[in-house]
N, C-alpha and C positions, 0 to 999 in steps of 0.2 A: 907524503903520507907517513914520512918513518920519523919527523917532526910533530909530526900530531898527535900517534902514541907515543913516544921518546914525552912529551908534555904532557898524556894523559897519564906515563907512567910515571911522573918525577909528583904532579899533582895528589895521586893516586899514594903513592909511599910516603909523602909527605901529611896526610890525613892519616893513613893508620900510624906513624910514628909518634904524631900529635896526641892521638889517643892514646898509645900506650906510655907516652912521656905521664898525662894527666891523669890515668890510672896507678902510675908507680908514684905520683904525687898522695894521691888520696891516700894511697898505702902508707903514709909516710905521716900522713897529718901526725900532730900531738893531740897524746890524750893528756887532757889536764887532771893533777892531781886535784882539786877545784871544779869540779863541770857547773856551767853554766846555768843559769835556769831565769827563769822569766814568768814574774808575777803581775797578773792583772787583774784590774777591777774597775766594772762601771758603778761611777755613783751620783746617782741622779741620770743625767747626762755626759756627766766626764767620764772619759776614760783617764785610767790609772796603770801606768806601767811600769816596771822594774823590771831592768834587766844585771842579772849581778853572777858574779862566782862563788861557789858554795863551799868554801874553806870548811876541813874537820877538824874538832878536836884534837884529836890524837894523841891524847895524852897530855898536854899541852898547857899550862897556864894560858887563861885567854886578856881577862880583864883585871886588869891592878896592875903598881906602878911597874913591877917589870912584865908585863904580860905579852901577850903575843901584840892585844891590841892596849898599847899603854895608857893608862888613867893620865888625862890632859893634853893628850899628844890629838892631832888629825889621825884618823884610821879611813881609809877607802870603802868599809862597810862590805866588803866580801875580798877578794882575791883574783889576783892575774888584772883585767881592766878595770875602772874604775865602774863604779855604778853609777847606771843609768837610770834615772826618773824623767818618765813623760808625761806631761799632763796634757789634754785635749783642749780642756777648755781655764780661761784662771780659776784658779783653786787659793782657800786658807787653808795654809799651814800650822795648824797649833794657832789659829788665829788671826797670822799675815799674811797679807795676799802675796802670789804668786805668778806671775803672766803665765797664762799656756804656753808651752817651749818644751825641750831636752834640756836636763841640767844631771848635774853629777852629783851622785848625794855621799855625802861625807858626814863623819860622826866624831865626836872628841869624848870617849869614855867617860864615866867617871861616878866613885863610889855610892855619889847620892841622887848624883844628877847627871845627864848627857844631854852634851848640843848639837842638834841636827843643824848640818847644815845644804842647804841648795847652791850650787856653784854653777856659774853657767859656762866653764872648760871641762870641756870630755876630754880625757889622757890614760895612758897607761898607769896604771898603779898609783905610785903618792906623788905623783907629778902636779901637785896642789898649787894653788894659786889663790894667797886668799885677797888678793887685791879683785878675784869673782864672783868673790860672794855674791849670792844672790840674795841673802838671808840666814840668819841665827837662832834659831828658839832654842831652848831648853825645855828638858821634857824630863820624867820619871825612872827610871828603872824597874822592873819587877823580877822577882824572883820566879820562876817557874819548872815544869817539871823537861829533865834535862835533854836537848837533841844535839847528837853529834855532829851532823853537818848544819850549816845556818842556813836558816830560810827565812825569807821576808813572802810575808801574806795578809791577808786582810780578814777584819772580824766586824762585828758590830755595823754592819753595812743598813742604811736607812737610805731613802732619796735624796736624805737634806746630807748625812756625812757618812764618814767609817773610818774605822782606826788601821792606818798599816803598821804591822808589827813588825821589826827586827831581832831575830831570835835564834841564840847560838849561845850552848852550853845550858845553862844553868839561870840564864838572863833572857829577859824580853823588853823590847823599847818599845814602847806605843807614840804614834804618831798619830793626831787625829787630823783630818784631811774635811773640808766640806768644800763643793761647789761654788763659784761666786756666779749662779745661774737660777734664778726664779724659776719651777717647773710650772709648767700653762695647767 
């Protein structure tokens, strides 16, 4: 008998210690100067998802050649992991198709023109790899009115396409995205 609680009490203190080990963990998490956030959009029938780090200003040169995010260089397109792009179903990108998958969306600055790019390695930070390219477009820049943290969100949403946008500072990249799905 003195086995069997001596076991229910070793069991027993070994669960609440687990717990307050896991609770002084939580306690402990990082908060990111960067929080995280996560854009979605269905269109048509795709879904569309980003998940990225929301880098601020802060004062900060962002885009041009010494910038935070330098004109011609790869930039990870947020902060802390890389960004995430999910597509549901294939998607055009600016035109080229896409397979449905997770890819890493990466960006190379620059003062007249920026090129998106689709990578199919997810990494930490500029852990880049462009022998994974998935695809290259170049796309526009525009000028716009100014947000301190970046956000990527969607505008111009129809059945057949919609534009996702990248937009931090002073700057917005439009991405036009359509479906490769005939709706019934």
């Amino acid at each position: 008998m003195r086995l069997i609680t001596l076991s229910i009490f070793i069991i027993v203190t070994g669960l609440l210690l687990s717990q307050q080990a896991n609770a002084q963990e939580r306690n402990h998490e990082r908060v990111w100067v960067s929080p995280s956030a996560v854009a979605g959009q269905t269109i048509g029938l795709t879904k569309v998802e980003v998940t990225y780090g929301r880098p601020g200003v802060r004062e900060r040169v962002l885009f041009a050649s010494d910038g935070l995010a330098p004109f011609g260089e790869v930039w990870r397109t947020g902060a802390n992991e890389s960004t995430v792009i999910t597509f549901s179903d294939d998607v055009f990108v600016e035109g080229e198709l896409v397979e449905e998958g997770v890819y890493s969306l990466y960006t190379i600055p620059g003062e007249d023109e920026w090129t998106i790019i689709i990578n199919d390695k997810l990494s930490w930070g500029t852990e880049y790899d462009a022998a994974e390219d998935r695809l290259r477009v170049q796309v526009t820049p525009e000028e716009a009115h100014f947000v301190e943290q970046m956000m990527i969100y969607f505008e111009d949403v129809t059945p057949e396409s919609g534009t996702l946008y990248i937009h931090w500072g002073n700057i917005r990249v439009p991405v036009e995205l359509s479906p490769d799905r005939e709706l019934e």
